[in-house]
Phi, psi and omega in degrees: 000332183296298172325289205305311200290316186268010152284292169005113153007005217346296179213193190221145164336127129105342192265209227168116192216152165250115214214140127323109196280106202248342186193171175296160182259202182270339187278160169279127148107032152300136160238170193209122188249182157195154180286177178286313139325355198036055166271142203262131169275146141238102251219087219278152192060036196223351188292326174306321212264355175353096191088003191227158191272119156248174187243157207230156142237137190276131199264298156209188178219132172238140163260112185270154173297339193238023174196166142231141195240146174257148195234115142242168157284148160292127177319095186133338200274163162224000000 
């Protein structure tokens, strides 16, 4: 079941997360949050939003042997 659980999804295209903006991304006007797992947000339209809580749509989840990073837009963003 551990295997199983830690295949799972984290999240999906298109679901809707609110994440704390903690620092610039490497792109301009990126911001970069993280989950309570300290799974890494990267969060397109959040570089303005630095220190502040946003509402987010999730774009994708790329998974790595040592992380999973979520790529969302910020809401309101295009």
């Amino acid at each position: 079941h551990a295997l199983s659980n830690a295949l799972k999804p984290l999240m999906q295209a298109g679901e809707q997360l609110s994440i704390r903006i903690q620092r610039p991304g490497k792109e301009p006007r990126q911001g970069v949050g993280y989950l309570d797992d300290r799974t890494m947000v990267v969060c397109i339209g959040g570089g303005d939003y630095i220190g502040e809580v946003v509402d987010a749509q999730v774009l994708s989840v790329k998974h790595t042997s040592s992380e999973r990073m979520i790529f969302c837009n910020a809401l309101g963003e295009e």
